[in-house]
C-alpha positions, 0 to 999 in steps of 0.5 A, a space after each residue: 351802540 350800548 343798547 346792542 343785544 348780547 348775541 349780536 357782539 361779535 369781536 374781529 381782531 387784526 393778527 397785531 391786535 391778537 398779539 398784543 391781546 395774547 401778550 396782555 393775557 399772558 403776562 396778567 395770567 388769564 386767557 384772551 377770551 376772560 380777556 375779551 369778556 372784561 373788556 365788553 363788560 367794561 364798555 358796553 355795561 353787560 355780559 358777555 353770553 357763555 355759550 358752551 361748545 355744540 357738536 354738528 348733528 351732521 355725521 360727516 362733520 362733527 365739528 364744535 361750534 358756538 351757536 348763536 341761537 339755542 335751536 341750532 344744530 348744525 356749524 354751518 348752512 352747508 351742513 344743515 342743507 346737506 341733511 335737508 337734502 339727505 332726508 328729501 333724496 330718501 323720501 323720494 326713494 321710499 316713495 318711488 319703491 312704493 310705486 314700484 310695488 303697487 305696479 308690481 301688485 296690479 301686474 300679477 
């Protein structure tokens, strides 16, 4: 367990242990997540990674997200295949005007 790479530590609280976690960070003056960190170094013997806040590439999302890999883009799949999906719909489009033309251009 201890030999666990840093981006697979993921922490998963009960709504109590939030309470009492915030109610511990509170009364030691700091945050949960400091809270959080002190404790992983302290048991597992590293660092937990800062990973600064990202922004979706999907311009309907725009959400801010912690991504696990230092290439993503996207918060989520469904962003990331709504792009996919966008950029393949208008290839298929230009491709079909091209067509449309060089029928256009044959018929004169």
């Amino acid at each position: 367990m201890r030999q666990m790479k840093e981006e697979m530590v993921a922490v998963h609280l009960t709504k109590g242990e939030r309470r009492i976690l915030t109610a511990l960070a509170k009364s030691k003056g700091i945050s949960v997540s400091k809270l959080v960190r002190d404790a992983v170094r302290s048991v597992y013997g590293y660092e937990l990674p800062k990973r600064e806040l990202k922004l979706c590439k999907n311009p309907r999302c725009k959400k801010g997200y912690n991504s696990e890999r230092i290439t993503g883009q996207y918060c989520s799949s469904a962003c990331s295949q709504y792009i996919r999906t966008k950029r393949h719909r208008a290839k298929k489009k230009l491709m079909k005007m091209a067509n449309q033309k060089k029928e256009a251009s044959r018929n004169i």
